[in-house]
C-alpha positions as CSV (number, residue, x, y, z in Angstrom):
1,X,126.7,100.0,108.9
2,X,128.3,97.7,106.0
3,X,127.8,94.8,108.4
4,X,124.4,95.4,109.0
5,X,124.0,95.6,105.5
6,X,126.0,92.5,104.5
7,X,123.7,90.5,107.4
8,X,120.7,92.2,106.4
9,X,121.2,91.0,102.7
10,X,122.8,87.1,103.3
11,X,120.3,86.5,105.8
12,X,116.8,87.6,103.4
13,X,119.1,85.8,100.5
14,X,119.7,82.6,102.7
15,X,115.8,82.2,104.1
16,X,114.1,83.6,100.9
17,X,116.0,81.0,99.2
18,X,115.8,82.5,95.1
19,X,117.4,79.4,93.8
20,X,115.5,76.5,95.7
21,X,112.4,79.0,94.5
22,X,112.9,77.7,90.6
23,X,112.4,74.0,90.6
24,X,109.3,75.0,93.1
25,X,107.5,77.8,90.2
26,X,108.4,75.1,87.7
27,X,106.5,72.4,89.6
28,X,103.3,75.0,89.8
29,X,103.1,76.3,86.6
30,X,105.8,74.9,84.4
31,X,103.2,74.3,81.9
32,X,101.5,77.8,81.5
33,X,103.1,80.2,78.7
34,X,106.0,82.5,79.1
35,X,103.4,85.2,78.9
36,X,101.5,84.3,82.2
37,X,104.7,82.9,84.0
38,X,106.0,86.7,83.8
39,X,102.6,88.0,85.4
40,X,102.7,85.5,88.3
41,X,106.6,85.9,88.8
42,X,105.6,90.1,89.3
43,X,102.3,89.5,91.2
44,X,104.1,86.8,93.9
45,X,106.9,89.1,94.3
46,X,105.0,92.4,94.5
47,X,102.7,90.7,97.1
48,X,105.4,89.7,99.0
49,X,107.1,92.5,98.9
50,X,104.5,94.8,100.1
51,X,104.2,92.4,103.1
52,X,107.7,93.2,104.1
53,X,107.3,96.6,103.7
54,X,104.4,96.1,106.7
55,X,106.3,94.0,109.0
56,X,109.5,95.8,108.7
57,X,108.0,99.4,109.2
58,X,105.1,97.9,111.4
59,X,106.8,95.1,113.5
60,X,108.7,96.7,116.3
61,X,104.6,98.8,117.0
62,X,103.1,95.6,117.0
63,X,105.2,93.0,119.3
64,X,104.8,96.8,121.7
65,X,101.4,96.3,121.8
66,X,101.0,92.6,122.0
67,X,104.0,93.0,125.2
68,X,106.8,91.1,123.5
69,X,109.9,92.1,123.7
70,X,112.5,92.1,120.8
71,X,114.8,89.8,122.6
72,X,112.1,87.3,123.0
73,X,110.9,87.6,119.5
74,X,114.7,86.9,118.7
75,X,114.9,83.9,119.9
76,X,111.3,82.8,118.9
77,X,112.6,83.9,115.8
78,X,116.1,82.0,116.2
79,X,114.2,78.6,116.8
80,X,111.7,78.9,113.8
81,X,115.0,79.8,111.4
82,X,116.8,76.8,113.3
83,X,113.7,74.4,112.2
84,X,113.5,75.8,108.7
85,X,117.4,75.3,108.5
86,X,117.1,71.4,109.2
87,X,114.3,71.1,106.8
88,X,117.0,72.7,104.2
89,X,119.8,70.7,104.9
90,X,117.7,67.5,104.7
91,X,116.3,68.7,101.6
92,X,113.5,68.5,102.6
93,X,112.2,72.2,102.4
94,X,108.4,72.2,101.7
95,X,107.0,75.3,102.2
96,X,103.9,74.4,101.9
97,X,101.7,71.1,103.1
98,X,100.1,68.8,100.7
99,X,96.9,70.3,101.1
100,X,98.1,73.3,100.6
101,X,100.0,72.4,97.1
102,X,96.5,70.7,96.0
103,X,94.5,73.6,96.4
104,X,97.2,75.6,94.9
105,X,97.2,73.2,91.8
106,X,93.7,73.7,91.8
107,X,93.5,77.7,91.6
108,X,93.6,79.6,88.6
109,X,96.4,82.6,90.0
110,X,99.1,81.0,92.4
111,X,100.7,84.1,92.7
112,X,99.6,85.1,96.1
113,X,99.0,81.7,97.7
114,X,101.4,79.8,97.9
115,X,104.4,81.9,95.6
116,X,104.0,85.3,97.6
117,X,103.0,83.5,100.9
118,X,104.3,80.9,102.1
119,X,107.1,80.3,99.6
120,X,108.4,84.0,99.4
121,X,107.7,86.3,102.2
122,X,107.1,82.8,104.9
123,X,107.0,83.0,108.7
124,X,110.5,82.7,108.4
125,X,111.2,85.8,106.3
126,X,108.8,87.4,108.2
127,X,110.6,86.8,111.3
128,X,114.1,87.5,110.0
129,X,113.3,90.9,108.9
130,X,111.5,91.7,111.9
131,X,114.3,90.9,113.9
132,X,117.0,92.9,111.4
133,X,114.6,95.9,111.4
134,X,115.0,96.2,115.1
135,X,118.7,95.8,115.3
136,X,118.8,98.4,112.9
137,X,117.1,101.0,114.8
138,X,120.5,101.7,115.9
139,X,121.7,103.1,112.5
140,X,120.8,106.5,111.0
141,X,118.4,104.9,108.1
142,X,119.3,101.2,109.3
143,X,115.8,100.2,108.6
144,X,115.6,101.5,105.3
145,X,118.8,99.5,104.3
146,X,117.5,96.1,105.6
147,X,114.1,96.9,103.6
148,X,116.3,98.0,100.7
149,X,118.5,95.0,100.9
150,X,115.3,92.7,100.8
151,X,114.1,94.6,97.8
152,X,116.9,93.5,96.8
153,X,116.5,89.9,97.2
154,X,113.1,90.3,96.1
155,X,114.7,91.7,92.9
156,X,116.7,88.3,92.5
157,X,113.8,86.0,93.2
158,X,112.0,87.7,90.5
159,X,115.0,86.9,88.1
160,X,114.7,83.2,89.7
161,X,111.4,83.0,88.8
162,X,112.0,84.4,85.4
163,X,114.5,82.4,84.4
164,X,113.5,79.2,86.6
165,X,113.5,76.5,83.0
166,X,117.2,77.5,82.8
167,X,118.2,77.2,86.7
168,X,116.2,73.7,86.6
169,X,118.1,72.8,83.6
170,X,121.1,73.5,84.8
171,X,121.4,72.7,88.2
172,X,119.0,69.7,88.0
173,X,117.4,68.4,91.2
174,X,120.8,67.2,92.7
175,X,122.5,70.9,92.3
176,X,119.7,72.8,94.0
177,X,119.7,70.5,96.9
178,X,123.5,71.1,97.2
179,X,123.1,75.2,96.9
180,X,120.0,74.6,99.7
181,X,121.8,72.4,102.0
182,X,124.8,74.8,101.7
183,X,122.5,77.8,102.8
184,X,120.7,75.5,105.2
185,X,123.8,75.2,107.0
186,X,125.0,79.3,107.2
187,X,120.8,79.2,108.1
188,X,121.5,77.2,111.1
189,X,124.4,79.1,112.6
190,X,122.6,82.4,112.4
191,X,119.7,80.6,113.9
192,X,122.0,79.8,116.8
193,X,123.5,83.3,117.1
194,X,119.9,85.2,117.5
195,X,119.2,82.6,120.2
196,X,122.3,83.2,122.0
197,X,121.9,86.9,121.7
198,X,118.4,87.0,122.6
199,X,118.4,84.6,125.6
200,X,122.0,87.1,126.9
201,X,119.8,89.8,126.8
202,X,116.4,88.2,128.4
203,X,118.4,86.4,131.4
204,X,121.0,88.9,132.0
């Protein structure tokens, strides 16, 4: 149970990325008062959250229905972290395309697209917790711990996002590409393992 809830929370904390989340808000609406930077920050991660809520309770019925199996999600899963990983240890982590930032840039609330999706609860996210929620079917309350462990999360990307003029301050550009390539890396291996677990599982 403690490692399912030490995965649950270092995997949501590596692919949710709080830290590599500043420098991103800042970038969006560094130049809006404190005032509506609070209300975005809540909004984004409220939005977010209630998406997780949905695919954690609601992924395992859905894949049922559409006749994939959790193995095969796993390692569909396993390849899109893998990917996302790269892009992180490159530093090269956009989570969004340059359309997508424009039209952002260009909207009055940026707290549902692109803070809550793609930048907080992303494919990637989405996938991770799907693929915790069904390991954790095999705890008593397993998937309540993985959703409380991404509230969790959510709780510190909310504090990222709060505090994300300080963070940028501090770390500057060259220390939040360090922390990211550093999670990139644990990102990757994980990656690896859901592959390797999955594909056991689908060929044996």
């Amino acid at each position: 149970m403690h490692s399912l809830v030490l995965k649950a929370f270092l995997t949501l904390f590596v692919v949710m990325d709080p830290i590599g989340l500043a420098p991103v808000f800042l970038g969006l609406a560094g130049n809006r008062p404190p005032s509506e930077l609070k209300r975005i920050a809540g909004k984004a991660v409220l939005v977010a959250g209630g998406l997780l809520v949905a695919f954690g309770v609601g992924g395992a019925r859905l894949l049922q229905h559409l006749g994939i199996s959790m193995d095969a999600f796993r390692v569909a899963g396993g390849i899109l972290l893998f990917l996302i990983a790269v892009d992180m240890v490159l530093a090269q982590n956009e989570r969004e395309t340059a359309e997508e930032e424009a039209e952002s840039r260009s909207r009055a609330d940026i707290s549902v697209f692109p803070l809550a999706i793609p930048m907080i609860a992303g494919p990637g996210t989405l996938a991770s917790l799907m693929i915790l929620a069904g390991e954790a079917e095999a705890y008593p309350w397993g998937v309540a711990l993985v959703l409380g462990m991404a509230a969790l999360v959510l709780l510190l990307s909310y504090v990222a996002l709060r505090v994300a003029t300080s963070v940028a301050r501090v770390l500057g550009r060259t220390g939040v590409n360090v922390v990211t390539r550093v999670l990139g890396v644990l990102l990757a291996a994980l990656a690896v393992q859901y592959v390797a677990d999955g594909a056991r599982h689908l060929l044996g």
